[in-house]
C-alpha positions as CSV (number, residue, x, y, z in Angstrom):
1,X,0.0,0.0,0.0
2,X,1.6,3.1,-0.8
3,X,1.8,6.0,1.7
4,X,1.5,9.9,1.0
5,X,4.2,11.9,2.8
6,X,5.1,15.1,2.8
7,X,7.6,17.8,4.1
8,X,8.8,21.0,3.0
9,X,12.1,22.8,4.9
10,X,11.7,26.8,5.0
11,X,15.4,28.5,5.9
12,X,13.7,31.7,8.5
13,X,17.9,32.4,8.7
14,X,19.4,30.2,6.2
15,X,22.1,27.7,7.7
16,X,20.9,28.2,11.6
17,X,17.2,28.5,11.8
18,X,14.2,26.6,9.8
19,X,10.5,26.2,9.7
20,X,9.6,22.4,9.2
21,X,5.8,21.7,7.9
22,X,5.3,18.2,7.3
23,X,1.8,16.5,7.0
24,X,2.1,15.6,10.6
25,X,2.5,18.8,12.3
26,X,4.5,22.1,12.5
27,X,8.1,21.9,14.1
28,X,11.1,24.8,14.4
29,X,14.8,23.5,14.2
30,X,17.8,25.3,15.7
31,X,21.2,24.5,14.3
32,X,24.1,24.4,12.0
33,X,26.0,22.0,10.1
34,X,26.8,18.8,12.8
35,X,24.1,19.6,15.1
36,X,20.5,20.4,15.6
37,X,18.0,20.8,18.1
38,X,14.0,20.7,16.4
39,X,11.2,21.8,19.1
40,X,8.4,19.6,17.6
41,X,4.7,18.8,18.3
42,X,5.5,16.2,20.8
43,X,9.4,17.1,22.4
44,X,12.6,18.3,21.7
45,X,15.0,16.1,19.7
46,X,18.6,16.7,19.6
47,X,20.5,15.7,17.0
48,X,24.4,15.6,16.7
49,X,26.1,14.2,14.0
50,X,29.7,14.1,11.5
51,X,29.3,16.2,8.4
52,X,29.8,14.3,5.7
53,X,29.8,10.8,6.7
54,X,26.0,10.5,7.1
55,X,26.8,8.8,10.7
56,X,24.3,11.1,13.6
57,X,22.9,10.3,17.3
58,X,19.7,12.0,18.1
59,X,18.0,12.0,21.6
60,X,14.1,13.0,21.4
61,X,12.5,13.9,24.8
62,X,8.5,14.4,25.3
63,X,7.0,17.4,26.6
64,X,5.2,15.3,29.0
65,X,8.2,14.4,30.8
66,X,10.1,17.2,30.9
67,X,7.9,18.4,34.3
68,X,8.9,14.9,35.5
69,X,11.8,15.4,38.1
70,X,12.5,12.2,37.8
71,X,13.2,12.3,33.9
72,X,15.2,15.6,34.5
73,X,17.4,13.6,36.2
74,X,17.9,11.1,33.2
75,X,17.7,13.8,30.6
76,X,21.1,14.4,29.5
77,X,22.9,17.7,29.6
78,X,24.3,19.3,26.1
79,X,28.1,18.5,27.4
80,X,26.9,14.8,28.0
81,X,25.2,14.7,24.5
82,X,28.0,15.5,22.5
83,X,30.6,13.3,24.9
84,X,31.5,15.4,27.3
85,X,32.6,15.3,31.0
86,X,30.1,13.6,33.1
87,X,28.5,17.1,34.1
88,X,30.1,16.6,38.1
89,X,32.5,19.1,39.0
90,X,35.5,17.7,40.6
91,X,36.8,19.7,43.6
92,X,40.4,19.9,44.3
């Protein structure tokens, strides 16, 4: 059975800030060349990835959870997304 998508990219600033409109909803992405962050319907995804190489990790968390302390605590930071320290700082 074939399926009907659709999706059109509009630069708002070309190369940092877009307006997505697909057929499932409305989203605004944030982000240049190796890394994005798109505030969607449902969440926020972050994406990070190698230019080129078509190799990317992406992290999507709901809306629903982000009032969740609990989920706050799993969420990671933008340091611990991209493979940074742990977050802790170390005292001397």
């Amino acid at each position: 059975m074939p399926y009907l998508r659709f999706y059109r990219r509009i630069p708002i600033i070309p190369r940092l800030l877009y307006l997505n409109l697909s057929k499932g909803g409305v989203s605004v992405s944030i982000g240049k060349r190796g890394w994005t962050v798109t505030f969607g319907r449902y969440g926020v995804r972050f994406t990070v990835g190698l230019p080129g190489t078509g190799l990317f990790v992406t992290e999507h968390v709901n809306y629903s959870k982000m009032n969740n302390k609990e989920c706050e605590k799993k969420a990671p930071s933008m340091e611990q997304f991209i493979g940074g320290h742990n977050g802790t700082k170390e005292e001397k």
